[in-house]
C-alpha positions in Angstrom: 0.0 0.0 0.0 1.9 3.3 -1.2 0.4 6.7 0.7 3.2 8.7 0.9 1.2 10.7 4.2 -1.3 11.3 1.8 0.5 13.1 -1.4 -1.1 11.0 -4.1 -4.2 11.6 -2.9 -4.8 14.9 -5.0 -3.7 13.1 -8.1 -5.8 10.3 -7.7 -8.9 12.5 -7.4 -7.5 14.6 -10.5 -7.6 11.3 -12.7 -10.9 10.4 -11.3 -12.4 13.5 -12.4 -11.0 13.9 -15.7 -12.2 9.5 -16.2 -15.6 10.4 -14.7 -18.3 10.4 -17.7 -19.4 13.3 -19.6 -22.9 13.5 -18.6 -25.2 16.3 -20.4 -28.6 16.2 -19.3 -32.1 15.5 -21.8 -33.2 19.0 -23.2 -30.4 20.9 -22.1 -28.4 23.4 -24.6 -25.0 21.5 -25.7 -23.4 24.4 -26.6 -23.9 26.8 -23.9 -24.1 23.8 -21.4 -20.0 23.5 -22.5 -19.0 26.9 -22.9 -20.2 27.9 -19.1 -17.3 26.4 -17.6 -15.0 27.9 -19.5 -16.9 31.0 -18.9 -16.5 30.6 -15.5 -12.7 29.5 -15.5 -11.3 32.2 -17.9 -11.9 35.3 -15.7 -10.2 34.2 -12.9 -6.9 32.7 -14.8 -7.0 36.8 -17.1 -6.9 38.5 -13.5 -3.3 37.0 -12.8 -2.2 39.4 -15.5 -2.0 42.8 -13.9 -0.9 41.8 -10.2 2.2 42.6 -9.8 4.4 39.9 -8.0 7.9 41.7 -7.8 9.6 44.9 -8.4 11.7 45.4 -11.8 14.4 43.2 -12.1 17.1 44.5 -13.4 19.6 41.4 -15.3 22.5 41.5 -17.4 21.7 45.3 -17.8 18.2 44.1 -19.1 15.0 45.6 -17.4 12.1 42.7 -16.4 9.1 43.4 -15.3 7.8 41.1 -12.7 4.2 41.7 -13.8 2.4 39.8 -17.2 0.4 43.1 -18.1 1.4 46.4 -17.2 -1.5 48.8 -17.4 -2.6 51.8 -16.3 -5.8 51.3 -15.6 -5.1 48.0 -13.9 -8.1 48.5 -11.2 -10.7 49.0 -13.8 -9.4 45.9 -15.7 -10.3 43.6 -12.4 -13.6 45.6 -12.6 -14.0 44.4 -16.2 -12.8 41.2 -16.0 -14.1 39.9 -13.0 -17.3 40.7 -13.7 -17.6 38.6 -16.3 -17.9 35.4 -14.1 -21.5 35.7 -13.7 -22.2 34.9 -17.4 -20.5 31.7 -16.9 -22.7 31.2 -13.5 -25.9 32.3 -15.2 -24.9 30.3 -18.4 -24.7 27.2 -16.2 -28.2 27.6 -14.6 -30.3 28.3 -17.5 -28.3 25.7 -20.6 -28.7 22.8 -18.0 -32.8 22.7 -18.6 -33.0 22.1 -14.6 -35.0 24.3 -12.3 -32.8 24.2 -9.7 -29.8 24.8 -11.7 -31.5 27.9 -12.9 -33.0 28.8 -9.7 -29.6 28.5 -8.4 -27.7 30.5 -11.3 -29.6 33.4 -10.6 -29.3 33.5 -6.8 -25.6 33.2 -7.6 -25.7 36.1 -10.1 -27.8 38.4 -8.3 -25.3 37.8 -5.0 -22.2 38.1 -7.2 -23.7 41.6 -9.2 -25.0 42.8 -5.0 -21.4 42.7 -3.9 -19.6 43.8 -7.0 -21.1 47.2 -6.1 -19.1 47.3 -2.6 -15.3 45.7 -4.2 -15.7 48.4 -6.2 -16.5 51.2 -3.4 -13.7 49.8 -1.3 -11.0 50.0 -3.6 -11.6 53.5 -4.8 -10.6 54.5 -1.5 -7.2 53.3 -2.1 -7.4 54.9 -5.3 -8.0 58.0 -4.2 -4.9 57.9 -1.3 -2.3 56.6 -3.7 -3.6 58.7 -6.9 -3.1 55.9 -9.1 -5.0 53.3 -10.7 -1.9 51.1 -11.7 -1.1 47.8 -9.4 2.4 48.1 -9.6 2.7 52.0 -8.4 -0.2 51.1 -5.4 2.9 48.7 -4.3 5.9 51.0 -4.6 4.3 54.1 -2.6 3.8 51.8 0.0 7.3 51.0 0.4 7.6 54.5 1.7 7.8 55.4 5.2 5.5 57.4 7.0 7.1 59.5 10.0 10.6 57.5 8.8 9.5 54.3 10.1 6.2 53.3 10.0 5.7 51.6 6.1 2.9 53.2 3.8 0.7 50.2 3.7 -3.2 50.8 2.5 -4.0 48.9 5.8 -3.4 51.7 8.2 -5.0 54.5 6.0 -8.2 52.0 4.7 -8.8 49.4 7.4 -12.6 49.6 6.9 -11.7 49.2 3.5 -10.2 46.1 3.9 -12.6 44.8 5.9 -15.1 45.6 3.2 -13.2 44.7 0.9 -12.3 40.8 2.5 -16.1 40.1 3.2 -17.3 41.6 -0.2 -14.6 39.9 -2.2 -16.2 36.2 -0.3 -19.6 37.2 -0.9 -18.7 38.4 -5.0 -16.9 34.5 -4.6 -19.5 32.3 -2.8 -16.8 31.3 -0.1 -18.5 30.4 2.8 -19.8 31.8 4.9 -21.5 33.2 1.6 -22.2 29.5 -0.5 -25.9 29.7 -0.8 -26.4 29.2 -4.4 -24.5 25.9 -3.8 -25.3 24.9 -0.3 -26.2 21.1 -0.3 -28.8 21.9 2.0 -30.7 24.0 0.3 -31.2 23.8 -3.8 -27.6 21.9 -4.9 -26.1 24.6 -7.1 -26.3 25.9 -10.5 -23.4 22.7 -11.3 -25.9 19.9 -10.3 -26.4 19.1 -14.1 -22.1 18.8 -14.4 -20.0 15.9 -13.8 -16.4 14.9 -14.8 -13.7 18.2 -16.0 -16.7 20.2 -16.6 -18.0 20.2 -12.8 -13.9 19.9 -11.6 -13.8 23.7 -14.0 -15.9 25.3 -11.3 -14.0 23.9 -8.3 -11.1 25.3 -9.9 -12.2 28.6 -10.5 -13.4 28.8 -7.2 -10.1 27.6 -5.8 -8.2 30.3 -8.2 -10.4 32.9 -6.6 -9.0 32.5 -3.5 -5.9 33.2 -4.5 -6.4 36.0 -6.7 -8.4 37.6 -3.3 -5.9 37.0 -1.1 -3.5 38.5 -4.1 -5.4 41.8 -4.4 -5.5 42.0 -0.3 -1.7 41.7 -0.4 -1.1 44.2 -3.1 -4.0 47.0 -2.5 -3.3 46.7 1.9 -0.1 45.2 2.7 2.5 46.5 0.5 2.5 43.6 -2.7 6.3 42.1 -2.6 7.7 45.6 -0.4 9.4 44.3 2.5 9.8 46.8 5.3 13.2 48.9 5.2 14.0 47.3 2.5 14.2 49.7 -0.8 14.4 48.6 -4.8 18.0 49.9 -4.9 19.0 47.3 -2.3 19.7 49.7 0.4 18.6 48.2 3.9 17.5 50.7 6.5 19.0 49.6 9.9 19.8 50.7 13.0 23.3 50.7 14.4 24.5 51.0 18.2 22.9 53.3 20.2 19.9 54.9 17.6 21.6 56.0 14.6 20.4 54.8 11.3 22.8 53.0 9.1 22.3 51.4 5.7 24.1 48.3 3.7 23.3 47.5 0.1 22.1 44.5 -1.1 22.1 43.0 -4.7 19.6 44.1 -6.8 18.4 40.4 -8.2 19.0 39.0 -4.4 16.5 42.1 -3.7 13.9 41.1 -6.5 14.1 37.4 -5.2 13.0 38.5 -1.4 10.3 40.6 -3.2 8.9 38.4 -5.0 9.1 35.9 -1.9 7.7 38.3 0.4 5.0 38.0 -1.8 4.5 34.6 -2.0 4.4 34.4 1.9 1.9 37.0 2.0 -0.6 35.8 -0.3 0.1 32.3 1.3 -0.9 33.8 4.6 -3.8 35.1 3.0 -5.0 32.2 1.7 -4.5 30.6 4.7 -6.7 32.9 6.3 -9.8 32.4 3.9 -9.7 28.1 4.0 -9.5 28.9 8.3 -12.9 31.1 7.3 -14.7 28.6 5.4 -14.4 26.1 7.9 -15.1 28.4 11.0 -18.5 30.2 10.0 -22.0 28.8 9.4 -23.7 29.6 6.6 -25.7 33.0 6.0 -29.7 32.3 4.8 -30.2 34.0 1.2 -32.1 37.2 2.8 -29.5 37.6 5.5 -26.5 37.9 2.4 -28.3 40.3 0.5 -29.6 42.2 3.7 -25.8 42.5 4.5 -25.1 43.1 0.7 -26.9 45.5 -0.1 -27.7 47.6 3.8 -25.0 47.4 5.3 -22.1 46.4 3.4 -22.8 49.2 0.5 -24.0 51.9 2.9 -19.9 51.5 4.9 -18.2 51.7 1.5 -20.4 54.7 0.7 -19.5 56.2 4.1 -16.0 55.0 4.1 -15.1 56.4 0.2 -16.8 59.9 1.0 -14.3 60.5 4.3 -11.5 59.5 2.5 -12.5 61.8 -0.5 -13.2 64.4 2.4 -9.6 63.9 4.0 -7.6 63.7 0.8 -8.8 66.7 -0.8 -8.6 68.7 3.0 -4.9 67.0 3.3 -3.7 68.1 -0.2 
């Protein structure tokens, strides 16, 4: 008997899934019925594009940007991307020719268009601090210090923000405690009709998600790949016997390598973070999501973007 403490396990599942018969259901719409998956899936995999993972590396006198797509309207491109996943929900629900698929397709969409509304609200906030729509120069103003030692993060000038922004982003997901349109207690999901890679597409995306949240929390509040002290140039802030500050220089490409695995540890932290969620709070009843959605949740971001508009425009 070969476990290996459980390794193969994954695998195993993986080649059951992609073995597993292609079942489409009497009635139901081929085309769209395939397509919805993909719908689904593509979204998520696109938003990888524009986070940036790393400052520029500089090689062999070469300049490389740690980043797929380099835009300057990188905020409004997660906008517009990401809110393409509810065709691929609502595509899924109505080609399957199952009531509760579309019954559950349109919970899904309504809850993912509810909170949409507040992602958006929350992040403007940061918008309007750092001046800048681009990912990449959100990350490098907050490697600056504030007072000389305290690091720029969008954490200590937008913690409701984040908040908002955390609870709205696993709402926008269906992450627990936000699942209804696929709680197995209540009406299946708008995938009840999918089996095999098909139905596995949907895990994934939903899987991806979680890491694309906890990549946008890690770039938009916690610096992206800055590590405290520690500047592009290589020059390391320290402090030197009694209280005088000192600095040593580092290697650029050593630098880009602890960027880009300051990263990494962040965004594994984060996603850390949201599987600890899922399996800590119950599950919210339809009216209760879209009470928080839509009177609470939007009325804070509201609240929360017109201070911050107030305080930047008294500030500069």
């Amino acid at each position: 008997k070969l476990t290996l403490a459980g390794l193969l396990h994954p695998v195993a599942d993986g080649i059951k899934m992609i073995t597993k018969e292609d079942f489409i259901p009497e009635g139901a719409n081929r085309t769209l019925h395939t397509l919805a998956p993909a719908a689904a899936l593509f979204p998520a995999l696109v938003v990888f594009a524009v986070i940036p993972f790393g400052d520029t590396l500089v090689l062999f006198g070469r300049e490389i940007q740690l980043q797929v797509a380099q835009l300057n309207v990188g905020i409004v491109y997660i906008f517009a991307v990401s809110s393409l996943a509810v065709y691929g929900t609502m595509l899924a629900g109505w080609a399957s020719n199952n009531n509760y698929s579309l019954l559950g397709g349109l919970r899904a969409s309504s809850q993912m268009i509810s909170y949409e509304l507040s992602i958006g609200l929350s992040i403007l906030g940061i918008v309007l601090i750092y001046e800048t729509a681009m990912l990449d120069e959100i990350v490098r103003q907050q490697g600056e210090l504030l007072w000389g030692f305290i690091p720029k993060w969008g954490i200590l000038f937008q913690p409701l923000a984040f908040i908002l922004f955390l609870g709205a982003a696993l709402a926008e997901n269906k992450r627990v405690p936000f699942d209804m349109p696929e709680g197995e207690s209540e009406i299946i999901g708008y995938f009840v009709e999918y089996s095999s890679m098909k139905f596995g597409m949907f895990f994934l995306a939903e899987f991806v998600e979680i890491v694309i949240v906890s990549g946008l929390v890690t770039t938009l509040f916690f610096g992206g790949w800055q590590v405290p002290y520690l500047h592009a140039t290589g020059d390391v802030i320290g402090f030197v016997w009694p209280f005088e500050l000192g600095t040593w220089e580092l290697p650029q490409p050593l630098v880009a390598l602890i960027q880009v695995g300051a990263f990494s540890v962040k965004v594994l932290i984060g996603c850390w973070i949201l599987l600890v969620i899922r399996w800590t709070l119950p599950r919210f009843r339809y009216d209760q999501i879209m009470h928080l959605g839509w009177k609470v949740w939007f009325e804070l971001a509201l609240i929360n973007l017109l201070i911050t508009a107030v305080v930047v425009l008294l500030v500069t």
